[in-house]
Backbone as CSV, one residue per row, in Angstrom:
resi,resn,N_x,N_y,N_z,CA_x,CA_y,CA_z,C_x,C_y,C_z
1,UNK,88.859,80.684,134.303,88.445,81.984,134.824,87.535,81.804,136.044
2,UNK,87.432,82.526,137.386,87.005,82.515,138.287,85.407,83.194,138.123
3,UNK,84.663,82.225,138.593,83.219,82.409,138.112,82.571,83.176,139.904
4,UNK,83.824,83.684,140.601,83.281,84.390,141.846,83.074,86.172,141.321
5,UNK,82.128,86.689,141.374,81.396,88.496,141.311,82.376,88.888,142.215
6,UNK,83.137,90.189,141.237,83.569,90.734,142.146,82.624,92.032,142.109
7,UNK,82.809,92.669,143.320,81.365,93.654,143.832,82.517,95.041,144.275
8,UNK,81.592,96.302,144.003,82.032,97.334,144.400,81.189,98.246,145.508
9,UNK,81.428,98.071,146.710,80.523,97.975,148.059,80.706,99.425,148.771
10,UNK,79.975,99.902,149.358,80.140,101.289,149.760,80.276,100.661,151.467
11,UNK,81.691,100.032,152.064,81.285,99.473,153.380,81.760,100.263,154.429
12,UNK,80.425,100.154,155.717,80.521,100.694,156.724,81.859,100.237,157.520
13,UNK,82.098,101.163,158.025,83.577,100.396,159.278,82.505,100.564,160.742
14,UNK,82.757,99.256,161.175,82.588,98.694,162.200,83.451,99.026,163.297
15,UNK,84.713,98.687,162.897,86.037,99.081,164.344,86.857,99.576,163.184
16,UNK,88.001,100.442,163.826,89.276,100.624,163.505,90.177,100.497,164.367
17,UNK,90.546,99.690,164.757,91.724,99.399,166.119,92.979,99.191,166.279
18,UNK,93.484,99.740,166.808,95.215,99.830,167.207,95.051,98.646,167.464
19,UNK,95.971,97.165,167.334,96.506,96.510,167.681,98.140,96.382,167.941
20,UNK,98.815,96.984,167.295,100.430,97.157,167.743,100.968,98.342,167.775
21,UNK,102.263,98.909,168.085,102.979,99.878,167.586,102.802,100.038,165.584
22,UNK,101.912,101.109,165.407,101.677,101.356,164.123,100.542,100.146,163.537
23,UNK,99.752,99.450,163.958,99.341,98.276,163.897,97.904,98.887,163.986
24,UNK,97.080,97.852,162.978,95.683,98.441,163.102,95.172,97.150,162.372
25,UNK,93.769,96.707,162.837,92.993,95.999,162.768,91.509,96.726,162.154
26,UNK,91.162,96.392,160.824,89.295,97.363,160.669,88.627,96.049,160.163
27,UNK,87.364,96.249,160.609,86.255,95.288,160.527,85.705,96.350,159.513
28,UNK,85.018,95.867,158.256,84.077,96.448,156.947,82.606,95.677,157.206
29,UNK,81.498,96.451,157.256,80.376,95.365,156.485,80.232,95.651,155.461
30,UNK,80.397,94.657,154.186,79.917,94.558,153.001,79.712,93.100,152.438
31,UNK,78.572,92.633,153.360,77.597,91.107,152.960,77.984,90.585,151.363
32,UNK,78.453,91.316,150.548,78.604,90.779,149.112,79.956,90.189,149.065
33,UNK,80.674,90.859,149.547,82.263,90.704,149.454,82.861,89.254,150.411
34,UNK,81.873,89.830,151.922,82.196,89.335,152.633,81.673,86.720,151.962
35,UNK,80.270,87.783,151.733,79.971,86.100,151.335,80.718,85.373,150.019
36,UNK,80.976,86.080,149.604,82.123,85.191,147.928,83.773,85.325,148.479
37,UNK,84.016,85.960,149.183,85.670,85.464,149.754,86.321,84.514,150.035
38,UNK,87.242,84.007,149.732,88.402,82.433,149.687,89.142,82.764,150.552
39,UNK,90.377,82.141,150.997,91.360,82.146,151.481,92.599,82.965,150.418
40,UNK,92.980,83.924,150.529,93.976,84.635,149.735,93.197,85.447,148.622
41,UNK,92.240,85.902,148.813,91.717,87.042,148.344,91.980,87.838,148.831
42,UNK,92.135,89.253,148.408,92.394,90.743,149.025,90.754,91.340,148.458
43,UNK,91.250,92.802,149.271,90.243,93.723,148.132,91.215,95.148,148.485
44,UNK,90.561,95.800,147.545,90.929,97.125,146.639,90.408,98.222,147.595
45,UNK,91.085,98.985,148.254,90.179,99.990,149.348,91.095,101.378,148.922
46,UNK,89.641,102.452,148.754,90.149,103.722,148.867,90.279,104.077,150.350
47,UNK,91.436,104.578,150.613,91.399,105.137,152.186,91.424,106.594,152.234
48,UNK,91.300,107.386,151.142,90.904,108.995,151.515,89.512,109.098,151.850
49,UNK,89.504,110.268,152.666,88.166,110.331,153.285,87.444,111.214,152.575
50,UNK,86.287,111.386,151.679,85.690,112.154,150.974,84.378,112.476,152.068
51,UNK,83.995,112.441,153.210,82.826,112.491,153.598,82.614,113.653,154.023
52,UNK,81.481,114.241,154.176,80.801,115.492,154.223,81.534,116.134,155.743
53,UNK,81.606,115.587,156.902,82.149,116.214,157.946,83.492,115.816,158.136
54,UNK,84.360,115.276,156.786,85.622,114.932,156.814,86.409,116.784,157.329
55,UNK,87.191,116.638,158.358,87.844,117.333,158.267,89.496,118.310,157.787
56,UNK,89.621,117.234,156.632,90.661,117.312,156.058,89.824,118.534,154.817
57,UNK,91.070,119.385,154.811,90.872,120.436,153.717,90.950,119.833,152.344
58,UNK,89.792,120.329,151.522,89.219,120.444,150.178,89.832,119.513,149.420
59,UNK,91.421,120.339,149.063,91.700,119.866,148.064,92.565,118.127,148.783
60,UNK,92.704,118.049,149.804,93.268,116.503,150.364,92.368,115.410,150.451
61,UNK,91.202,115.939,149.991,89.831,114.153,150.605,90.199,113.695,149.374
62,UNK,90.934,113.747,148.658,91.017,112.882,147.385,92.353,111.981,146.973
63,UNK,93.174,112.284,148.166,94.733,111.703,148.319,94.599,110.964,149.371
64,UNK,95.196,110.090,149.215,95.599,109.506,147.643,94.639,108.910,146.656
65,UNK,94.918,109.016,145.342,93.905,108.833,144.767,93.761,107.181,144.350
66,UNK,94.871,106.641,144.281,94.447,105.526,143.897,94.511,104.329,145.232
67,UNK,94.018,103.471,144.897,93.311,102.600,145.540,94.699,101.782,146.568
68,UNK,94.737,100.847,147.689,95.569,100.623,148.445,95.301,98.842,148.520
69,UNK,95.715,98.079,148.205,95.039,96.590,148.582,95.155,95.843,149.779
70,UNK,94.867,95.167,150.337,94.473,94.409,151.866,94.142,93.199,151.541
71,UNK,95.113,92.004,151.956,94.440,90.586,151.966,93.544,90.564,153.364
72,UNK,92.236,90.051,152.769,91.550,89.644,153.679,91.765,88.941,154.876
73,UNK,91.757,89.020,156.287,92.483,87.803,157.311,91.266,87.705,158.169
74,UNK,89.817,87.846,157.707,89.070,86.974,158.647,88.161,87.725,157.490
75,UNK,86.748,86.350,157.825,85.306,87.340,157.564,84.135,86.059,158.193
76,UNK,83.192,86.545,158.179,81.991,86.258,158.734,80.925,86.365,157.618
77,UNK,80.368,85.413,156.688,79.757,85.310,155.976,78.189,85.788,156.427
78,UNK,78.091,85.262,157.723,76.302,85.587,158.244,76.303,86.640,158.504
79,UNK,77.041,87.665,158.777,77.382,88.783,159.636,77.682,90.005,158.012
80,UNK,78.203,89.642,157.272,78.464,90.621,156.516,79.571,90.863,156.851
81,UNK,80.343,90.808,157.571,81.455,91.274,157.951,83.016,90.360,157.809
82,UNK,84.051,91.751,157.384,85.197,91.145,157.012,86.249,91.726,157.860
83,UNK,87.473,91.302,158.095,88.478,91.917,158.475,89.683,92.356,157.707
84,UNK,90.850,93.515,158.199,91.743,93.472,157.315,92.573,94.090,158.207
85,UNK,94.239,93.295,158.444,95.171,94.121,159.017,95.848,94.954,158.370
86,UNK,96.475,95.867,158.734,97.193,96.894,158.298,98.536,97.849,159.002
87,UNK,99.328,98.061,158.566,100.349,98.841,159.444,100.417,100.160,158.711
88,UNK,100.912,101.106,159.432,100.881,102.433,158.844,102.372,102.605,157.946
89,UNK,102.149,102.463,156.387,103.546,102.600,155.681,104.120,103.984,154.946
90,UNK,102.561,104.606,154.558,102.588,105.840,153.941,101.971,106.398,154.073
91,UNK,101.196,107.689,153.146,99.733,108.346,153.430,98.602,107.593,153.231
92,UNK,98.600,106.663,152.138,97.003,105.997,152.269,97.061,105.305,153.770
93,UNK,97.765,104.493,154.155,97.469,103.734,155.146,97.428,105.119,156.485
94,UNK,98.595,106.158,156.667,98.210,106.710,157.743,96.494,107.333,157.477
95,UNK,96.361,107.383,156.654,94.979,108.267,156.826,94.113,107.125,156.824
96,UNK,93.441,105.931,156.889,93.425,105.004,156.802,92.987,104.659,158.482
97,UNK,94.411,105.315,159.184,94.251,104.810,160.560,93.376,105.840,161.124
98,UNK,92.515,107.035,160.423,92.206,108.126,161.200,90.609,107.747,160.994
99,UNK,90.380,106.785,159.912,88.831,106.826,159.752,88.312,105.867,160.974
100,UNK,86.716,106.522,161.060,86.415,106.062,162.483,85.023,105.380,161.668
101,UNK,84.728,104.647,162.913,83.307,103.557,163.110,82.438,104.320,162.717
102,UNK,81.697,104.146,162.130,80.415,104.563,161.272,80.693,105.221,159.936
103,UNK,81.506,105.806,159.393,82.146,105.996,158.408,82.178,104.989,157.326
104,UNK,82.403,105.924,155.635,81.859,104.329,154.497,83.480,104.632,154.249
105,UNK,83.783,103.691,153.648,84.850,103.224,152.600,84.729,102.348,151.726
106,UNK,85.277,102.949,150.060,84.493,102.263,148.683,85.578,100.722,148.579
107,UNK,85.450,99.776,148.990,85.727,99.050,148.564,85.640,97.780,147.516
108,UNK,86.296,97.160,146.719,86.401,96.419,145.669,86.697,94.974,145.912
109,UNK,86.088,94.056,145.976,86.468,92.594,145.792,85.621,91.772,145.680
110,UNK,85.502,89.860,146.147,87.253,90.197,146.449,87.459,89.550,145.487
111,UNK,89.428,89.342,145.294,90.246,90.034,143.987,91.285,89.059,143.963
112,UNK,91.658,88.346,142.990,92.653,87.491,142.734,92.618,86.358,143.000
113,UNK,93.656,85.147,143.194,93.845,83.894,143.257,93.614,83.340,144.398
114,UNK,93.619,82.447,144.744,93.160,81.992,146.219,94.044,80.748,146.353
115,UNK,94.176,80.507,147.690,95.030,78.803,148.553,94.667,77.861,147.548
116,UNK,95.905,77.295,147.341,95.469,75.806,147.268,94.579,75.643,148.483
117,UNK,93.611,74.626,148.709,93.070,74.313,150.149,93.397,72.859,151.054
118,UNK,93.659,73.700,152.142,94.465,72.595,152.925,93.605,70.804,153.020
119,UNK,94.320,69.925,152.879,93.984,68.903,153.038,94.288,67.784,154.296
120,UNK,93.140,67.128,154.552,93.211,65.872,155.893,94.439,65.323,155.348
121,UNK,95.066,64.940,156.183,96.402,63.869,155.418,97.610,64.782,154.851
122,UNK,97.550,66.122,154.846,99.026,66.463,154.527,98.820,67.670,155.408
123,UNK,99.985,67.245,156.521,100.408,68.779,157.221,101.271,69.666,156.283
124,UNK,100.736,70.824,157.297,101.428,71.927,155.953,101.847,72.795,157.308
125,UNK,102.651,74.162,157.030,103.189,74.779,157.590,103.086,76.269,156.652
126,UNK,102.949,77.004,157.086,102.404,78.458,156.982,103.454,79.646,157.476
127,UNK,104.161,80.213,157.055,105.738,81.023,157.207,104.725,82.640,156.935
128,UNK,104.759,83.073,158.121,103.987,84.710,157.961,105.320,86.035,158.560
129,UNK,105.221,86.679,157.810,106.206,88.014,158.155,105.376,89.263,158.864
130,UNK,105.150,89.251,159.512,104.689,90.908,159.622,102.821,90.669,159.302
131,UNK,102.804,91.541,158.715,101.232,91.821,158.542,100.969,90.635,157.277
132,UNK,101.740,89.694,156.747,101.889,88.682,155.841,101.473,87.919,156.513
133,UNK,100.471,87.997,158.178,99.785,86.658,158.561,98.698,86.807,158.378
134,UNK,98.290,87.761,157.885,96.563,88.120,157.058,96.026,86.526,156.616
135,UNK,96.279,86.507,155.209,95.875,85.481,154.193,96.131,84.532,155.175
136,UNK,96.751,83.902,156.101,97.278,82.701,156.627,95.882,82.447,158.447
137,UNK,95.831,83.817,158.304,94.574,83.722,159.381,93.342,83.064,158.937
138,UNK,93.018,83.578,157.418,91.896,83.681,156.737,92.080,82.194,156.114
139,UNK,92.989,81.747,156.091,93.262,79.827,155.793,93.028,79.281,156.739
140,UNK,93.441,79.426,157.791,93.348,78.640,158.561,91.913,78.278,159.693
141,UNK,91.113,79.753,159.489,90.012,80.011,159.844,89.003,79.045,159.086
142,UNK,88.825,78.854,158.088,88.229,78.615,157.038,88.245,77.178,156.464
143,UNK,89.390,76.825,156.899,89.689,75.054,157.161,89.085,74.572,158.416
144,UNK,89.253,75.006,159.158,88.722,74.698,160.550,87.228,74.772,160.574
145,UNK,86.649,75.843,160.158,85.303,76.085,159.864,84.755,75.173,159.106
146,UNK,85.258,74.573,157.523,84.649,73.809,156.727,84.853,72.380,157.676
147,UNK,85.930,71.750,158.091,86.015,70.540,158.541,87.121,69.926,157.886
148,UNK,87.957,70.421,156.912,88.766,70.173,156.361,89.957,68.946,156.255
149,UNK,90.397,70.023,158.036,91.893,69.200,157.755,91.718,69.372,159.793
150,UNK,92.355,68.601,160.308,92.713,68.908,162.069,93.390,70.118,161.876
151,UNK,92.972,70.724,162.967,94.297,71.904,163.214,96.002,71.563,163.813
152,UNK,95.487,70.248,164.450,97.112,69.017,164.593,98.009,69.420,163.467
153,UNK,97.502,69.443,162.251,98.195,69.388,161.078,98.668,70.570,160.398
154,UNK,98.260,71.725,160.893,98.519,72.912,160.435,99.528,73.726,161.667
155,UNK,100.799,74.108,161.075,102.149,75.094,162.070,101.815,76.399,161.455
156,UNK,101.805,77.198,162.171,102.332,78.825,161.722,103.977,78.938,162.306
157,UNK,104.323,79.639,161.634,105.775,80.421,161.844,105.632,81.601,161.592
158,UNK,105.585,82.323,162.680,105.433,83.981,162.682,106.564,84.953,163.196
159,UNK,106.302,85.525,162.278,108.049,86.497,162.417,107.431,87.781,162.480
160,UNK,108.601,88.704,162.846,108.534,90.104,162.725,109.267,90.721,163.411
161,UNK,109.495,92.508,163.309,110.773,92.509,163.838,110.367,92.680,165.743
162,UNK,109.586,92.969,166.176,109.508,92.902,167.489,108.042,92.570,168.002
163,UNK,107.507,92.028,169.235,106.941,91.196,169.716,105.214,92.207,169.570
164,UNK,105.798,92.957,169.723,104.567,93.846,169.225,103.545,94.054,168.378
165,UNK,104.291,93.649,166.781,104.161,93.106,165.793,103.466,92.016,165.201
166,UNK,103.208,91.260,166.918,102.948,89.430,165.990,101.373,89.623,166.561
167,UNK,100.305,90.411,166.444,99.326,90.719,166.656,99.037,89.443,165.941
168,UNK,97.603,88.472,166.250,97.062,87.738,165.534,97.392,86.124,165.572
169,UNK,98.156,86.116,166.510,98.442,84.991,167.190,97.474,84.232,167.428
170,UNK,97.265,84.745,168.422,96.494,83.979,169.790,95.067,83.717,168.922
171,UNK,94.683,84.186,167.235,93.476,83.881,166.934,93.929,82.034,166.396
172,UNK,95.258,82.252,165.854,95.270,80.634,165.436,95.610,79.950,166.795
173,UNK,95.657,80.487,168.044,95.815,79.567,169.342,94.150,78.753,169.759
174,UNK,93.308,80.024,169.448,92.080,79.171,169.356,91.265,78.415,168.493
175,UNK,92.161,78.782,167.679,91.696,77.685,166.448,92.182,75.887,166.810
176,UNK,93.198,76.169,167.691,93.977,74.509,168.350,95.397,74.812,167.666
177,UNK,95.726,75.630,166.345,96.860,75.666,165.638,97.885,75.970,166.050
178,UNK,98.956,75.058,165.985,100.227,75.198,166.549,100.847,76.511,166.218
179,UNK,101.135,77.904,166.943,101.967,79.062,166.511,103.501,79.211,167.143
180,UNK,104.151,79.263,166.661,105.606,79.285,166.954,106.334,80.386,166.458
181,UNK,106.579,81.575,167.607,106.686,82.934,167.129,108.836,83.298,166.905
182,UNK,109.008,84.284,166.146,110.599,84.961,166.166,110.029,86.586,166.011
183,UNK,111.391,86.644,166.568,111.564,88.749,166.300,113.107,88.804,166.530
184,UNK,113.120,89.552,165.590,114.466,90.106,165.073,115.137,90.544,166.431
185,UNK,114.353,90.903,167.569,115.098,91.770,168.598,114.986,91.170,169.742
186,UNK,114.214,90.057,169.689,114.346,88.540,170.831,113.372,88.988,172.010
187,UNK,112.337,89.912,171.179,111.429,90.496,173.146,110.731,89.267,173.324
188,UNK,110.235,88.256,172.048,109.780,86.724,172.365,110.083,86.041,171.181
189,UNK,109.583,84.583,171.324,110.104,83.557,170.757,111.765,83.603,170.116
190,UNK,111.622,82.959,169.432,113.035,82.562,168.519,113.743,84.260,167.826
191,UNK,114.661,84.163,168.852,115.568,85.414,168.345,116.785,85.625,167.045
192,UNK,115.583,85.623,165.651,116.351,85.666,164.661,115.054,85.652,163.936
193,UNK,115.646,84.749,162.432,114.458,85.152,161.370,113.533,84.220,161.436
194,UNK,112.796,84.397,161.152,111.369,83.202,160.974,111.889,82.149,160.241
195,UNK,112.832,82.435,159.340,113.204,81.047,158.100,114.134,80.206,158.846
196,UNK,114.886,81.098,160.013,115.646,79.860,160.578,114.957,78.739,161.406
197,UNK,113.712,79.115,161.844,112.769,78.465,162.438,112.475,77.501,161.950
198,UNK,111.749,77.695,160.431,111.809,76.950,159.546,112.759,75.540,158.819
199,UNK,113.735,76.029,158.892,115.025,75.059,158.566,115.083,74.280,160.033
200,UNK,114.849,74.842,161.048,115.190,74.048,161.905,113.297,72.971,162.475
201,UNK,112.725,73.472,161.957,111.315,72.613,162.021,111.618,71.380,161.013
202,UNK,111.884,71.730,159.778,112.335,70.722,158.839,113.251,69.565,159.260
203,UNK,114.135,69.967,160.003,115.399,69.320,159.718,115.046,68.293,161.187
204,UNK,113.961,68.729,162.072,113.589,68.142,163.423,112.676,67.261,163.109
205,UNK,111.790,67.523,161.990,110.972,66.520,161.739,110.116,66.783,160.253
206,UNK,110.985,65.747,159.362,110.698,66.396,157.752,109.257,66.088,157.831
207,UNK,108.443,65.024,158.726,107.542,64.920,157.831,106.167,65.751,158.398
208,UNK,106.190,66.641,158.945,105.749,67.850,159.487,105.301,68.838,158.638
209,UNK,105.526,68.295,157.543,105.392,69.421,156.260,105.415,69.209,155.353
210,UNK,104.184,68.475,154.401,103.683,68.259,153.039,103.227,69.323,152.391
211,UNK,103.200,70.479,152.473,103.079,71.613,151.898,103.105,72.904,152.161
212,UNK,103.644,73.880,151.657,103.943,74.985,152.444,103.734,75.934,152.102
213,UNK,103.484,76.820,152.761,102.630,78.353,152.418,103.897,79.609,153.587
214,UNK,103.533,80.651,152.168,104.203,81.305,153.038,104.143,82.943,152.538
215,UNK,104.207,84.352,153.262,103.586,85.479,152.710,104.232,86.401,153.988
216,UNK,105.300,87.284,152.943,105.712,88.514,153.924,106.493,89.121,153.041
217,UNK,108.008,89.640,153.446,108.762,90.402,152.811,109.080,89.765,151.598
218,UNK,110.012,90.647,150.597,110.728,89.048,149.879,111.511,88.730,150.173
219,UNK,112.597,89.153,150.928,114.155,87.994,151.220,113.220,87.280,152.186
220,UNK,112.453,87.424,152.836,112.275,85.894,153.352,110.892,84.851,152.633
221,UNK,110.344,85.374,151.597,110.196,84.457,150.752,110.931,83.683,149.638
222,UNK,111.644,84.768,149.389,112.866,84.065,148.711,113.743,82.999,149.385
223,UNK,114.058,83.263,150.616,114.712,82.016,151.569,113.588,80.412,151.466
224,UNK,112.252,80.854,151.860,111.297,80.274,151.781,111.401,79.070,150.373
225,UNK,111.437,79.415,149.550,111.478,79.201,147.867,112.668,78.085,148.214
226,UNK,113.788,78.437,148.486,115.147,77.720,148.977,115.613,76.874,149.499
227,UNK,114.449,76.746,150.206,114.329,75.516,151.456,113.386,74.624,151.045
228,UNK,112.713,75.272,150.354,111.197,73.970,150.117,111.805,73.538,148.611
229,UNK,112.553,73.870,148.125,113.390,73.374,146.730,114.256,72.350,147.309
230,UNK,115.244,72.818,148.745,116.408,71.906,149.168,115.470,70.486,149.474
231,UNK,114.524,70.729,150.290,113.574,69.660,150.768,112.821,69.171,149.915
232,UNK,112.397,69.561,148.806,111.229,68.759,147.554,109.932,68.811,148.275
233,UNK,109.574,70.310,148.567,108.255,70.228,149.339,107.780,71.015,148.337
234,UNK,106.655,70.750,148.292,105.504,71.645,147.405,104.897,72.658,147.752
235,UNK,104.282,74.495,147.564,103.758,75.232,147.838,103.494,76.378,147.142
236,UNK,102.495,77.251,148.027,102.616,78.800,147.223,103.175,79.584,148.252
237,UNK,103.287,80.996,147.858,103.433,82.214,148.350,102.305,82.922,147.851
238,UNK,102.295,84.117,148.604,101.572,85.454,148.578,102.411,86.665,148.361
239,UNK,101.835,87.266,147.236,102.503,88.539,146.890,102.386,89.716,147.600
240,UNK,103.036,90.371,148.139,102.668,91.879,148.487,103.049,93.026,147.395
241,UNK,102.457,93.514,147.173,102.777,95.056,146.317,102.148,96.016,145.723
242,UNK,102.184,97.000,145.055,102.185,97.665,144.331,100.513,97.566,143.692
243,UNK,99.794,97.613,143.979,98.009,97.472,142.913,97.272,98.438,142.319
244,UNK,97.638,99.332,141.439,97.258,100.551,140.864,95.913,100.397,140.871
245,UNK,95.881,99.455,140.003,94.364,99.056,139.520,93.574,97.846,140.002
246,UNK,94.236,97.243,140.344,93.852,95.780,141.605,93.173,94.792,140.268
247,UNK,93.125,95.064,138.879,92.161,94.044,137.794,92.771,94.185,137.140
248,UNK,94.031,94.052,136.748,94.641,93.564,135.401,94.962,94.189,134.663
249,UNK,94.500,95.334,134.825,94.456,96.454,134.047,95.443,97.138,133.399
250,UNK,96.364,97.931,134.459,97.710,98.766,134.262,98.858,98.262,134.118
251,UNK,98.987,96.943,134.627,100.486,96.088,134.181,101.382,96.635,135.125
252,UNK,101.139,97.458,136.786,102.126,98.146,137.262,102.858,96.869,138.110
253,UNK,102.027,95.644,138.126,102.999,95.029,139.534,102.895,93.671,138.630
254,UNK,103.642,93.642,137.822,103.773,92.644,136.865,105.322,92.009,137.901
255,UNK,105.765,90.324,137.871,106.614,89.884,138.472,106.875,88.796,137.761
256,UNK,108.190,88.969,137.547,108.914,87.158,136.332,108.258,86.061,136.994
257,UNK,108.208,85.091,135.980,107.775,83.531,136.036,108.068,82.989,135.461
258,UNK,108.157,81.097,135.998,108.852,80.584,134.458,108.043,79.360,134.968
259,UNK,108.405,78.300,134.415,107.378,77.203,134.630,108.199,76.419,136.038
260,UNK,106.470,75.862,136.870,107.239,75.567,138.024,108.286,74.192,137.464
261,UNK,109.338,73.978,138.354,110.605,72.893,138.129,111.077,73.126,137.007
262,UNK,111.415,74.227,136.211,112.239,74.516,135.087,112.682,75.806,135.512
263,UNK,113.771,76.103,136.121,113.927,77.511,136.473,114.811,78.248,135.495
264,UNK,114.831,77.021,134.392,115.855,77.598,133.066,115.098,77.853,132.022
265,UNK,113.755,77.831,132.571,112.751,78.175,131.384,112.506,79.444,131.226
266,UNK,112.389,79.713,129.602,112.434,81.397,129.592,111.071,82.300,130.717
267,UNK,111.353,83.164,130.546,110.804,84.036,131.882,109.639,84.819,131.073
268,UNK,108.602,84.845,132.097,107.032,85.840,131.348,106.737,86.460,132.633
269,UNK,105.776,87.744,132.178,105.484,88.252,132.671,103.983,88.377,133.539
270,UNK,104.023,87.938,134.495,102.480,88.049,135.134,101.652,89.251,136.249
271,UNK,100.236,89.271,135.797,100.283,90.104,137.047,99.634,89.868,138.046
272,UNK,100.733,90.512,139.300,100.623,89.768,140.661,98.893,89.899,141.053
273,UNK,97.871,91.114,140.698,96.861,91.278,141.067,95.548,90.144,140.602
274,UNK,96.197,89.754,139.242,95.279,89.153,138.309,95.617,87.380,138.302
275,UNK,96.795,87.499,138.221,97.020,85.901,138.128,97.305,85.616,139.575
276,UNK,97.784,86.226,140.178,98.246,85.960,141.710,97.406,87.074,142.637
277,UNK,97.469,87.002,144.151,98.532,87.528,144.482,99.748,86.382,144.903
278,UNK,97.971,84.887,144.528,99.195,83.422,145.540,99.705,82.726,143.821
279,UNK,100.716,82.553,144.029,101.847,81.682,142.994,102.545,80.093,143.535
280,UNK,102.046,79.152,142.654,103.113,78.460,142.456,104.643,78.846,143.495
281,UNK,105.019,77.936,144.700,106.473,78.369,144.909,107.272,78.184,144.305
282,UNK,107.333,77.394,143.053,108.331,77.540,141.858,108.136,78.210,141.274
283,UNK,106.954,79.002,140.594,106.550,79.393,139.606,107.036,81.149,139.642
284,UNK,107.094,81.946,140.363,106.927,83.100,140.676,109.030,83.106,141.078
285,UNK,110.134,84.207,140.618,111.306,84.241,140.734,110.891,85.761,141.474
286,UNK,111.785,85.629,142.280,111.753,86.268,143.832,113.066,87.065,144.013
């Protein structure tokens, strides 16, 4: 059991910023959250606006009511301050994009499983979809910071469907970390999926990749799963979904498992908030 407090923080927003088409970037201070956070922690954020000069009518400051989750992709321990990307998918997140700087939001963390942590001596490679380069910012930040591992040794592969999308780049460019971008619609890098990138990084130079991480849609974690099975590489994924209750609680985003390298082993049920959101890449069926 994880001996990290999780805290329920009333945090100020700092920025809320457009970074892409539908794309938004918010900075939180909440010094509690911010100082006990790992690599692949999220937290639990209400995004209705209940505040006194909210101008949304009466009966709407309370929709949605339940809570929305966000993997963490940066924070600043001295500062109090955390980051979290976001794209606009529904009503929590559009309303979400309307709250402004100085404004609180109740947030919860942080929440769930965390990275294996990268090690000197095994390059690894990092497969991000979309706003699935959160957790992979917040790794790679955080290795670099402790002293870990070279950034020589760490690839991103960043996908999404257009160039607009791959917001968050240029933070692992200053980290030294190799980024190597695709979009579905070819406005840059590799014009196709991120996994073909992948297969073709592998197949150019296997030993480029002692472990692998990877967090976005699921057909392309599932591809992900496929390739690091064909190759005998070791890793996790990151879950996206569904967090009613973000603690274990409701059983809503429960996802099959079986033991990793037995995929004929009978199947249980876990939940992605509590035991994951990061899994075993064998362990978690996709």
């Amino acid at each position: 059991m994880s001996t990290i407090p999780i805290c329920q923080y009333d945090a100020e927003i700092l920025s809320n910023r457009q970074i892409g088409p539908g794309l938004y970037w918010i900075d939180l201070l909440a010094p509690e959250i911010s100082r006990h956070a790992q690599p692949g922690h999220f937290v639990h954020l209400i995004a209705s606006d209940v505040s006194k000069d909210s101008s949304r009518q009466t009966w709407l400051r309370h929709t949605p009511l339940l809570r929305r989750p966000f993997s963490i992709a940066e924070r600043d321990p001295e500062k109090g301050v955390f980051g979290l990307i976001y794209r606009i998918v529904g009503g929590g997140t559009e309303i979400l994009a309307t709250r402004r700087e100085g404004e609180r939001v109740d947030v919860l963390g942080p929440l769930g499983r965390t990275f294996e942590p990268i090690r000197a001596g095994r390059p690894v490679i990092m497969v991000a979809g979309g706003v699935g380069v959160a957790p992979f910012l917040s790794l790679a930040q955080e290795t670099v910071r402790d002293g870990r591992s070279d950034p020589a040794e760490m690839t991103v592969l960043f996908g999404a469907a257009t160039a607009g999308l791959l917001s968050g780049e240029e933070k692992f460019r200053q980290l030294g970390v190799d980024v190597k971008l695709a979009t579905d619609d070819g406005t840059t890098g590799h014009h196709g999926l991120v996994t073909d990138m992948l297969e073709r990084e592998l197949a150019r130079s296997p030993r480029q990749c002692a472990y692998l991480y990877a967090c976005g849609p699921t057909p392309m974690m599932r591809r992900c799963q496929a390739i690091a099975r064909e190759a005998g590489i070791d890793g996790q994924v990151s879950l996206e979904g569904i967090m009613p209750c973000g603690v274990g609680v409701c059983m809503a985003c429960v996802v099959p498992c079986v033991i990793p390298g037995d995929r004929s082993s009978p199947r249980r049920y876990e939940r992605v908030c509590d035991t994951g959101p990061v899994f075993d890449m064998e362990e978690v069926v996709l």
